[in-house]
N, C-alpha and C positions, 0 to 999 in steps of 0.2 A: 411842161409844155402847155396844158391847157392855162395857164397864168399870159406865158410868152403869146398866146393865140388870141386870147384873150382880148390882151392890152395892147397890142402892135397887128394884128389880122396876123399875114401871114409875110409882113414886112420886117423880119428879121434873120439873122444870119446866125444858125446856132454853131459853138463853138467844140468839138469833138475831138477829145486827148485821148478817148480809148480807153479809157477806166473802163474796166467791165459791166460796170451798169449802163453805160453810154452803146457797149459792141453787142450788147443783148439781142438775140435772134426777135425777141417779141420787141422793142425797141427802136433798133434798127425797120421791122416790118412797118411801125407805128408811123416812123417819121416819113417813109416811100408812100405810105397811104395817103397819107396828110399830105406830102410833097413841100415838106420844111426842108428849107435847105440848109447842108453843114458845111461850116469849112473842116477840111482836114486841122489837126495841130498834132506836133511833134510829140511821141511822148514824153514824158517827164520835162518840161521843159516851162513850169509853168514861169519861167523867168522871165519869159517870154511876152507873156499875159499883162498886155497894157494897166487893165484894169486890178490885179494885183498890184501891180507893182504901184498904183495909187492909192490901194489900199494901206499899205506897206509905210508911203509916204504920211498920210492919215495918222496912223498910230504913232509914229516918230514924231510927228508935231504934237499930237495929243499928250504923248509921253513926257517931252520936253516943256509942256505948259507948268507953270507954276498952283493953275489954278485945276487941280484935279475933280472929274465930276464925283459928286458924293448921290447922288439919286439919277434916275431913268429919266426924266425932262433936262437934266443938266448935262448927262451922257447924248443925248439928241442935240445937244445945240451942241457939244463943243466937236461933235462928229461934224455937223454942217456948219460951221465956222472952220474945221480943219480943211474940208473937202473945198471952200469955196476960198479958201486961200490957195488952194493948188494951183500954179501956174497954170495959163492955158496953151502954152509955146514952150516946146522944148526946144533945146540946141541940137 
């Protein structure tokens, strides 16, 4: 949270599936203090989760590339060259 508070003030919409470290009495208290607001999400449902399942997409392209990254500068570009081939428009 102090990252999210941070970088975005308090212009963000936190996402809550209910993992136990999310339902935490002291957690829970944290975010009512601060007045971050959550959306509800289903449990287990992380299918759901736009931003997985771009992730998802990410690794299937990287996976399928002929040109595998061998070091951590070469892992960084071919992430952001997978992620900025992601369509912007789904059907």
């Amino acid at each position: 949270m102090p990252f999210a508070c941070l970088t975005f003030g308090h212009n963000f919409v936190y996402q809550n599936y209910k993992a136990r470290p999310h339902i935490a009495r002291t957690v829970v208290n944290f975010m009512e203090t601060e007045g971050i607001e959550h959306m509800e999400w289903p449990v287990v449902s992380m299918d759901m989760n736009p931003t997985d399942n771009m992730w998802s997409e990410v690794t299937r392209t990287m996976d399928a590339s002929a040109n595998q990254p061998t070091n951590l500068a070469e892992l960084r570009q071919a992430v952001i060259d997978a992620w900025q081939a992601l369509p912007l428009h789904t059907k």
